[in-house]
C-alpha positions in Angstrom: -1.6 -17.3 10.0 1.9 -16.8 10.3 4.5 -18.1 12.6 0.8 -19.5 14.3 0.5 -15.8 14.7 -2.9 -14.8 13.7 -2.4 -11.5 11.1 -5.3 -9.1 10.9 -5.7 -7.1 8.1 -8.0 -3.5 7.1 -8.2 -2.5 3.9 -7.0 0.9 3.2 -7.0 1.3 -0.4 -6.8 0.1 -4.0 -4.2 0.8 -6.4 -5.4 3.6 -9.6 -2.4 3.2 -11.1 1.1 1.6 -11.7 4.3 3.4 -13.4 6.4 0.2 -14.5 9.9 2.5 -15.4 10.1 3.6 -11.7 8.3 0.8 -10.0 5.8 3.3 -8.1 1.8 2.4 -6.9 -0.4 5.5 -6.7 -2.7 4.7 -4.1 -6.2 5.5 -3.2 -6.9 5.9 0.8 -10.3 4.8 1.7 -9.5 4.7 4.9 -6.6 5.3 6.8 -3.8 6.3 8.5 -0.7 4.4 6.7 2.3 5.5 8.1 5.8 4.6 7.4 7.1 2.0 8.5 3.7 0.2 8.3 3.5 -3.0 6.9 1.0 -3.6 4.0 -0.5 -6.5 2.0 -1.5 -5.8 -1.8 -3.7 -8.4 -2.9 -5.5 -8.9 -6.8 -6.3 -11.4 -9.0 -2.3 -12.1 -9.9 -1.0 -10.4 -7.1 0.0 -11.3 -3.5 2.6 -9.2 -2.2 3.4 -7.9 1.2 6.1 -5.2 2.1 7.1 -2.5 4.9 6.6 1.4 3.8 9.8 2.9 3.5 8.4 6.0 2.2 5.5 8.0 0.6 4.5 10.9 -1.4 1.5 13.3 -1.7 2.0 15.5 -4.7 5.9 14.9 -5.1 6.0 15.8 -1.5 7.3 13.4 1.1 5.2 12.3 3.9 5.1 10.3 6.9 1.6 9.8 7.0 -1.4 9.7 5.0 -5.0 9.5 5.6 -8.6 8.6 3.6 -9.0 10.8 0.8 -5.3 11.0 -0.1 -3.5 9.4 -3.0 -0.2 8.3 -2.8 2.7 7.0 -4.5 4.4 4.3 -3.0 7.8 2.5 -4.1 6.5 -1.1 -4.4 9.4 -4.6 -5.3 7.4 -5.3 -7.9 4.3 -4.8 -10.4 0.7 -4.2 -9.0 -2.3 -4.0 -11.0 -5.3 -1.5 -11.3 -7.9 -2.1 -8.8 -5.6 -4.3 -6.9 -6.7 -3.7 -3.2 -4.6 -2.5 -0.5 -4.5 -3.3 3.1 -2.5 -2.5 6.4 -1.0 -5.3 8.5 -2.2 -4.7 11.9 -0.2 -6.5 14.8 
């Protein structure tokens, strides 16, 4: 709940990996789309963090969407662990 706003959430992906020196997610899509401007919720054991997607890559490559079967990196405020799993705010 927030705001007594009920928030509904689909998971999307995990993270495979974290690169601490320029605080960057890769992503695993198992289902999809994510788009920028999207809002997501990445939830593990030790984490609990929410954040709007600014921007994404495929391959170095900018993107402005991504589907299931891609793998992105994704600029993220602070550290996320392996295996933490990934989902899409839906309003």
């Amino acid at each position: 709940m927030l705001g007594g706003i009920e928030v509904q959430e689909k998971e999307i992906g995990y993270i495979s990996n974290y690169y601490k020196k320029i605080s960057v997610a890769a992503v695993e899509m198992t289902d999809g789309p994510v788009s920028v401007n999207d809002n997501l919720h990445i939830k593990g054991h030790t984490t609990d963090l929410e954040l709007k997607v600014d921007s994404m890559e495929i391959e170095h490559e900018a993107v402005m969407e991504a589907k299931q079967g891609d793998s992105i990196g994704l600029k993220v405020p602070e550290k996320v662990r392996r295996k933490d799993k990934v989902y899409k705010i839906i309003d």
